[in-house]
C-alpha positions in Angstrom: 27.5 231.4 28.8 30.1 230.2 26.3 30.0 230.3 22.9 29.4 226.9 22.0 26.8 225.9 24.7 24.9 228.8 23.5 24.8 227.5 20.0 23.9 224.0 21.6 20.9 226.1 23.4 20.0 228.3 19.9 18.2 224.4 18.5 16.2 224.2 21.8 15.6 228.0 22.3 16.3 230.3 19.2 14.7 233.2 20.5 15.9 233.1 23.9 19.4 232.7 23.2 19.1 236.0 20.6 17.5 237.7 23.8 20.2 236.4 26.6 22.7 237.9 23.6 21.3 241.0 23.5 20.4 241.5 27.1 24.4 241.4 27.7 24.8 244.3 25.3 27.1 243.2 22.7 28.1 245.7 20.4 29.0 245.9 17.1 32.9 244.3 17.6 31.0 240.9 18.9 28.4 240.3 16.4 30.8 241.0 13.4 32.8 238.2 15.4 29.8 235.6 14.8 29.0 236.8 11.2 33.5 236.5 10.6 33.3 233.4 12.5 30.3 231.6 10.6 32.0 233.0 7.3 35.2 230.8 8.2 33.3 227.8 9.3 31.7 227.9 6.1 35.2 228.1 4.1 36.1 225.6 5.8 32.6 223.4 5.6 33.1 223.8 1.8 36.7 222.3 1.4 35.8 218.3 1.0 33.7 219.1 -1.7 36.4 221.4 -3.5 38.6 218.7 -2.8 36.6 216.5 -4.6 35.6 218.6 -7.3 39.5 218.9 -8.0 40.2 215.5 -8.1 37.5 214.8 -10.5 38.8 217.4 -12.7 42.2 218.7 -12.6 41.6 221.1 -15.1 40.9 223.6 -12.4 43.0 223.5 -9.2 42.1 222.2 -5.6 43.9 225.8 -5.2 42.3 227.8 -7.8 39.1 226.6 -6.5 40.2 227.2 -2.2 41.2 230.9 -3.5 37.7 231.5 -5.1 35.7 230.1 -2.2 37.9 232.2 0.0 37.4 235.4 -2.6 33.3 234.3 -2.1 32.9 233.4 1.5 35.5 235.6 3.6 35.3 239.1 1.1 31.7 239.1 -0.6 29.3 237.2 1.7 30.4 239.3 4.7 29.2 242.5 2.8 26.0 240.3 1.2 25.3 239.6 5.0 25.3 243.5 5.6 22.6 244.1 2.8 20.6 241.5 4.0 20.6 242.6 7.2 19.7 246.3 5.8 16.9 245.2 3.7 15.4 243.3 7.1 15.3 246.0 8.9 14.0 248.3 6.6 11.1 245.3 6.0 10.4 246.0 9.6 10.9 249.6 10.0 7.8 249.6 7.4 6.2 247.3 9.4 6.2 249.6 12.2 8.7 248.6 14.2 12.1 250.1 14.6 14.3 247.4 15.2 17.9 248.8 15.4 20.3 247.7 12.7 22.6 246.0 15.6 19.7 243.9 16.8 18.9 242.9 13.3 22.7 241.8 12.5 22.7 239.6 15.8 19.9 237.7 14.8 20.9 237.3 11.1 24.8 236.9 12.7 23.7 234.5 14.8 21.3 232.3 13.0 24.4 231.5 10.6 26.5 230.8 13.0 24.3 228.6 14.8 24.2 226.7 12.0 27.5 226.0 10.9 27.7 222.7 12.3 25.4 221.8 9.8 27.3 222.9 7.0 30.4 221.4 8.1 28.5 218.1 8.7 27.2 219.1 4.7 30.4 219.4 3.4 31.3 216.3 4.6 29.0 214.7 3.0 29.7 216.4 -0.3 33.0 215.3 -0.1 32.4 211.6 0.3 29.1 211.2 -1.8 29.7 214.2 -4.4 26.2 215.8 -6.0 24.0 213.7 -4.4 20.1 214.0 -3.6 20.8 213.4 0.2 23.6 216.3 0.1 20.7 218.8 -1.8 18.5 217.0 0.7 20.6 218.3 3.8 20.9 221.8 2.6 17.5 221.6 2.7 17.6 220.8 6.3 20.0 223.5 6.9 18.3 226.2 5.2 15.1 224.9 7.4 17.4 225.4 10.2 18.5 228.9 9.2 15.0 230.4 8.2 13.5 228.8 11.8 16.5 230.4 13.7 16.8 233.8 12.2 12.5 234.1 12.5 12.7 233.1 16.2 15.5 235.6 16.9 14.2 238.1 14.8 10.7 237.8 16.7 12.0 237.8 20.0 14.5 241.5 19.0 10.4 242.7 17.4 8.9 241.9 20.8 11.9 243.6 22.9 11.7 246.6 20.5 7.8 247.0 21.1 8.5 246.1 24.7 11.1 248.9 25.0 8.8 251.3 22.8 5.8 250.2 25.1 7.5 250.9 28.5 8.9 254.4 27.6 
């Protein structure tokens, strides 16, 4: 299936999406695609509001600001994502079950790309209405979004592991 009908899919079935990804044996080049590609949706998600932000105070550059978020967003969350995903499966190798680091980077991978529509819709918002309590609202939504898609696709990889480990 394509990219974006899969994310379309991943709000109706998380956890069989993350399953259909890993049944077609992506390696690591393809889910460092999603966690690169979600990283630039979300530089670009955050430009309206640094656009604004500028404008409101010209003391600090709509460029000074672009070149930080860029700095944040394309260099350090990449590697932040990487711990994460380290720390997760180290929660679960403890927990008994050895998920592989892979599986565990597809399902963290995917649940931000999945939703970076959101945050693009988000920034959006922040642009037009600023630090607003429906923009905190929203990231509310989103980080409901994120937590409910990263549990289902981390569930489904713990029951293919134990599946795996089961039929051996």
């Amino acid at each position: 299936m394509s990219l974006v009908s899969n994310l379309v899919r991943t709000y109706r079935e998380p956890g069989q999406v993350v399953d259909d990804l890993d049944r077609q044996g992506l390696r690591e080049p393809q889910v460092l695609f999603f966690g690169l590609l979600a990283c630039g949706l979300i530089f670009v998600a955050q430009w309206p509001g640094l656009a604004r932000a500028a404008a409101l105070d010209p003391s600090v550059t709509l460029e000074q600001r672009m070149g930080g978020a860029l700095f944040a967003v394309m260099f350090m969350l990449p590697l932040l994502l990487y711990g994460v995903a380290g720390l997760i499966q180290l929660v679960l190798r403890l927990a008994g079950t050895p998920v592989t680091g892979l599986r565990v980077r597809l399902a963290l991978f995917w649940a931000l790309l999945s939703v970076t529509p959101l945050m693009l819709l988000q920034g959006g918002l922040s642009g037009f209405l600023g630090a607003n309590p429906v923009v905190t609202l929203f990231g509310f939504v989103v980080l409901g979004s994120f937590l409910y898609i990263l549990g289902a696709g981390l569930g489904r990889i713990v029951r293919l592991t134990r599946g795996e480990v089961a039929g051996q």
